[in-house]
MDTraj code that builds the backbone (N, CA, C; nanometers):
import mdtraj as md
import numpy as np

residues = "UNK UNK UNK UNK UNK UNK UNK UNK UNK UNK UNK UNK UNK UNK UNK UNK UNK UNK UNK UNK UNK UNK UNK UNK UNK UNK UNK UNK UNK UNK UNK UNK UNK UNK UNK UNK UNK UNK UNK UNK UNK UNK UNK UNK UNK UNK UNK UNK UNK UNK UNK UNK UNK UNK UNK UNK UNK UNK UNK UNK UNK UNK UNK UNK UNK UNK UNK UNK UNK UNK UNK UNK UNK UNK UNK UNK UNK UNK UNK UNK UNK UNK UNK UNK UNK".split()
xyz = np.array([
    [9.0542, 1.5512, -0.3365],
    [8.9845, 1.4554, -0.4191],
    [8.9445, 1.5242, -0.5482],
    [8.9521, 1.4578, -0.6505],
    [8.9441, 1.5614, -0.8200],
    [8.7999, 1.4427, -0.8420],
    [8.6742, 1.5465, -0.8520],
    [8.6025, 1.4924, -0.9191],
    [8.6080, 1.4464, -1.0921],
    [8.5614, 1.2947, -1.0797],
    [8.6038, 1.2279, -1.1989],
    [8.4582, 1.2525, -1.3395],
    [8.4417, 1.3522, -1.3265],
    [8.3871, 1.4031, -1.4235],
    [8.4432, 1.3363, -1.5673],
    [8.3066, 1.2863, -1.6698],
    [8.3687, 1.2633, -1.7704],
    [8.2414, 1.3250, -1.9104],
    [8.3332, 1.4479, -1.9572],
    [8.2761, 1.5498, -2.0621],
    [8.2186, 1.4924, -2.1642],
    [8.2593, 1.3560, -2.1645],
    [8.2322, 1.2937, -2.3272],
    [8.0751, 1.1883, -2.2853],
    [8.0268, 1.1678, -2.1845],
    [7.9190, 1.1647, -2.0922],
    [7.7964, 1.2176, -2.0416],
    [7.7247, 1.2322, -2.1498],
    [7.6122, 1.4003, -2.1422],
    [7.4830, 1.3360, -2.0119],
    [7.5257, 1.2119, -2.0155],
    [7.3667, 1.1746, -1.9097],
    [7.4229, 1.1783, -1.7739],
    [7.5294, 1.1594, -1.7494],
    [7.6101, 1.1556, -1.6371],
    [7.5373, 1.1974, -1.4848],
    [7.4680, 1.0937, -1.4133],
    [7.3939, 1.1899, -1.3250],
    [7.4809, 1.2390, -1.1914],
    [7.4172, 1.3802, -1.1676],
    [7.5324, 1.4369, -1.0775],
    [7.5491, 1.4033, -0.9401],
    [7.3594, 1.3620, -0.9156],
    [7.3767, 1.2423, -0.7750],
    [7.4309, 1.1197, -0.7721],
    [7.4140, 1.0832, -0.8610],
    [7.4905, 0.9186, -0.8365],
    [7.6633, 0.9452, -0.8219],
    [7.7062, 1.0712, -0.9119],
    [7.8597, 1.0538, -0.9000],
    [7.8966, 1.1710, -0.7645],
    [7.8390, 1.2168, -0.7142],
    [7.8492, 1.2581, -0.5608],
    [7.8573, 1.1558, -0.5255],
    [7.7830, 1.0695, -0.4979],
    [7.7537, 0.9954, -0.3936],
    [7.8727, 0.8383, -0.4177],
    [7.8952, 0.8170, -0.5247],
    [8.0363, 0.7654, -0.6009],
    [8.1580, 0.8145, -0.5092],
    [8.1747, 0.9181, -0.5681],
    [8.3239, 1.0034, -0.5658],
    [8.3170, 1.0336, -0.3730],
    [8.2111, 0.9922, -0.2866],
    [8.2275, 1.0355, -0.1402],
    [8.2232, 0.9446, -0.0544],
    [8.1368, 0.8624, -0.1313],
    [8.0894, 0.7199, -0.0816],
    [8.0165, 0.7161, -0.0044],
    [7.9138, 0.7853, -0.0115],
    [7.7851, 0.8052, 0.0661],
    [7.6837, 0.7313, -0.0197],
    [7.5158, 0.7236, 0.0745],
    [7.4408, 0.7108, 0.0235],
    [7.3369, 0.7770, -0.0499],
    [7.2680, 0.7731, -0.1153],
    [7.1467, 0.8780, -0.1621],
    [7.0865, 0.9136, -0.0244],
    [7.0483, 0.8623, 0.0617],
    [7.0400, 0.9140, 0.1549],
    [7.1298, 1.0301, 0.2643],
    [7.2244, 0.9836, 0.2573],
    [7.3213, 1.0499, 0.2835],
    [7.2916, 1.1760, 0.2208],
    [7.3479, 1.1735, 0.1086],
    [7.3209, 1.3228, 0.0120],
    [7.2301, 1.4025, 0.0196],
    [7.1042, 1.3156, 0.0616],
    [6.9779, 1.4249, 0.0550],
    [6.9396, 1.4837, 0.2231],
    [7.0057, 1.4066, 0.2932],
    [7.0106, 1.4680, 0.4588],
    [7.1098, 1.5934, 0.4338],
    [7.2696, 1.5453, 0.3698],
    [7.3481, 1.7215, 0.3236],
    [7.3079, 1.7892, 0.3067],
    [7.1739, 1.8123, 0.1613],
    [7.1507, 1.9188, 0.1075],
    [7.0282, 1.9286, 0.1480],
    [6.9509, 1.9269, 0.2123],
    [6.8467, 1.9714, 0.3237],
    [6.6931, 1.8562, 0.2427],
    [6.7128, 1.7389, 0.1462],
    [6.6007, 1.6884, 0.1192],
    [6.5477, 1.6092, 0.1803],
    [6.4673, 1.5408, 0.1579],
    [6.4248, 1.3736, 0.2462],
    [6.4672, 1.2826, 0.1227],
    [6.4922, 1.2111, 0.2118],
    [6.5316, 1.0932, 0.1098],
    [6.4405, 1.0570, -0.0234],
    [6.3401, 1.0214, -0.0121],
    [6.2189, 1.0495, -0.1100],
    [6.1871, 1.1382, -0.2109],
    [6.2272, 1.2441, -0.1370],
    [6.2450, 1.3593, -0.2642],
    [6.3370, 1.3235, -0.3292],
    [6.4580, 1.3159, -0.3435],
    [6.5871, 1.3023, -0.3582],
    [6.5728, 1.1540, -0.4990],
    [6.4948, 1.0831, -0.4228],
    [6.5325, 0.9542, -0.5162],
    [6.3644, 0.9608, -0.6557],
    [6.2827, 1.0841, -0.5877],
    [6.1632, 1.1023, -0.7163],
    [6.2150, 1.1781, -0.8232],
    [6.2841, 1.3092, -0.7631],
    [6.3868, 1.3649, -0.8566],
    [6.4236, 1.2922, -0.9340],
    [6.5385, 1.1816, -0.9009],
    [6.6135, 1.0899, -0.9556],
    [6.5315, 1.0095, -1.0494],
    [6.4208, 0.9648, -1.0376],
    [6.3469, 0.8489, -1.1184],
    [6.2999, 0.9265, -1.2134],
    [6.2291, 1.0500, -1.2220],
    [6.1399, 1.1532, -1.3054],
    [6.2731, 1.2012, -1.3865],
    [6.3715, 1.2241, -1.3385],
    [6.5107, 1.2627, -1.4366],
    [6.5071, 1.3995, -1.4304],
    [6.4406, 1.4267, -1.3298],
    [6.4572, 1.6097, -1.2862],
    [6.4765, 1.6469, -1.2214],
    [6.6166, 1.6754, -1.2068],
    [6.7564, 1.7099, -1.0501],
    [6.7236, 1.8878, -1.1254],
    [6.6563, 1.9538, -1.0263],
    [6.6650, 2.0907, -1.0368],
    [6.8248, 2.1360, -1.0342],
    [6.8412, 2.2858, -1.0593],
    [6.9392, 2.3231, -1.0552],
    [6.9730, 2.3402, -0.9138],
    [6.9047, 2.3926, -0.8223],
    [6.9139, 2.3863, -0.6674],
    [6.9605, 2.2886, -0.6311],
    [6.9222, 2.1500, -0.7116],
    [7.0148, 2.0145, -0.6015],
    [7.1510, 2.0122, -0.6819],
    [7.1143, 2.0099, -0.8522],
    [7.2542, 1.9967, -0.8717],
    [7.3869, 2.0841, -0.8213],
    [7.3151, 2.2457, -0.7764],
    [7.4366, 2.3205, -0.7326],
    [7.4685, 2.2777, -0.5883],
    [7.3542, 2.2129, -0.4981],
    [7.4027, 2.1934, -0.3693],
    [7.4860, 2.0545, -0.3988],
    [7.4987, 1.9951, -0.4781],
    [7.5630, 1.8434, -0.4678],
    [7.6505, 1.9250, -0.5168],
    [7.7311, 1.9692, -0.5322],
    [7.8325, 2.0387, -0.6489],
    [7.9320, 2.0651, -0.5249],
    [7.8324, 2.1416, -0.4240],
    [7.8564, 2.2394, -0.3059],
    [7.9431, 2.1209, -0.2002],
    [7.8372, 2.0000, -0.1862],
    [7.8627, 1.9059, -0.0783],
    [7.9776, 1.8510, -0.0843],
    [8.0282, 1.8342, -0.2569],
    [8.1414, 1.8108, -0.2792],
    [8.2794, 1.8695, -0.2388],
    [8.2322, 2.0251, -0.2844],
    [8.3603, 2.1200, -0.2566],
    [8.3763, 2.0765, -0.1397],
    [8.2746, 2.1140, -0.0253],
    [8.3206, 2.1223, 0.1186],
    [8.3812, 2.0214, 0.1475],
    [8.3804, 1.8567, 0.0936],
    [8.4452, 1.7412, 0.1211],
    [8.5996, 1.7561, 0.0556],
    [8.6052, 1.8375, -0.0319],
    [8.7263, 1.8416, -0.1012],
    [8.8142, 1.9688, 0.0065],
    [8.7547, 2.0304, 0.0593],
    [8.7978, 2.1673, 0.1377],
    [8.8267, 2.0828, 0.2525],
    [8.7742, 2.0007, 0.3408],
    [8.7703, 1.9399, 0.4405],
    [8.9335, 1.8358, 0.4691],
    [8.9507, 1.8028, 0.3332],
    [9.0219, 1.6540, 0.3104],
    [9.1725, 1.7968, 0.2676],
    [9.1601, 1.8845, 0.2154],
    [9.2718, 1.9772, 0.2096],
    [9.3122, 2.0440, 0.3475],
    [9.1650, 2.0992, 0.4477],
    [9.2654, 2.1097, 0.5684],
    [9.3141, 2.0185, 0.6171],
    [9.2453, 1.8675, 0.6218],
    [9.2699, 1.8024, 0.7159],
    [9.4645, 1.7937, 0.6974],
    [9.4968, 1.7690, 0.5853],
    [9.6298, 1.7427, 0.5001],
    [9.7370, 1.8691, 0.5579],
    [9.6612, 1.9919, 0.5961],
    [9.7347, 2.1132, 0.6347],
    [9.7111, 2.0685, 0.8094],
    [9.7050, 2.0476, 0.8463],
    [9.6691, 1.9830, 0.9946],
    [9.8004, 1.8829, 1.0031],
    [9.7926, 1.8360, 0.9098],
    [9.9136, 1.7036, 0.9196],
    [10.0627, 1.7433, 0.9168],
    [10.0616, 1.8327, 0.8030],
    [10.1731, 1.8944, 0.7636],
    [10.1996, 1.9819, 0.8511],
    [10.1250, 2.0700, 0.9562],
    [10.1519, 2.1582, 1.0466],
    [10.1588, 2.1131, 1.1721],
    [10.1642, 1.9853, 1.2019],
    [10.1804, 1.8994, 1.3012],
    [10.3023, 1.8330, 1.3084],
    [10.3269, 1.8011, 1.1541],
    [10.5316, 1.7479, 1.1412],
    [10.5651, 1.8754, 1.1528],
    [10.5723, 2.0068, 1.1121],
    [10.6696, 2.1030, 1.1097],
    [10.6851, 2.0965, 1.2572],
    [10.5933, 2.1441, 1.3686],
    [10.6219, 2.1396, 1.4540],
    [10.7320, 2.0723, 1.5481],
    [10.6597, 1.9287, 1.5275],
    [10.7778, 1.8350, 1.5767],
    [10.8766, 1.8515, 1.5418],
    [10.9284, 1.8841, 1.4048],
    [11.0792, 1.9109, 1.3420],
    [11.0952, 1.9533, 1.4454],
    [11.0398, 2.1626, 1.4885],
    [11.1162, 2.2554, 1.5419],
    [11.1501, 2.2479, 1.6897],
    [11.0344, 2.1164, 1.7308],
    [11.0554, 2.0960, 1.8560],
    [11.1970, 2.0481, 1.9422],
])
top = md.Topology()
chain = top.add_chain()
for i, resn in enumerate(residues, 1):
    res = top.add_residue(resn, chain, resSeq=i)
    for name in ("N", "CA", "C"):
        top.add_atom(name, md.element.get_by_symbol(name[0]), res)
traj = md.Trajectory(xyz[None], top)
């Protein structure tokens, strides 16, 4: 999955497009990165996503993007097999 980052976009918030690009909820997101939901959405209203959440949403992403690449090597190593079978 290629996060759809867009550079020309300076307000761009980084929770809402996690939670976009995974299709989770704010809730969701803030159970990932160890918040309560509440925290997560005061952050959000006050407009002050520390660097700690923005690097863990950054993080939650990779691992979904790492996840969705093995799963794909799982697949592909499951036809080779059968070929050789």
């Amino acid at each position: 999955m290629e996060w759809h980052f867009d550079p020309n976009y300076k307000e761009q918030n980084i929770v809402k497009r996690v939670c976009a690009e995974l299709g989770i909820t704010q809730r969701e997101l803030a159970e990932r990165i160890g918040m309560s939901e509440g925290g997560l959405r005061s952050a959000l209203s006050l407009g002050k996503i520390t660097p700690q959440v923005e690097k863990a949403c950054k993080m939650v992403l990779k691992i979904y993007e790492l996840e969705k690449e093995l799963e794909n090597y799982k697949i592909l190593q499951s036809a080779l097999k059968s070929m050789i079978v």
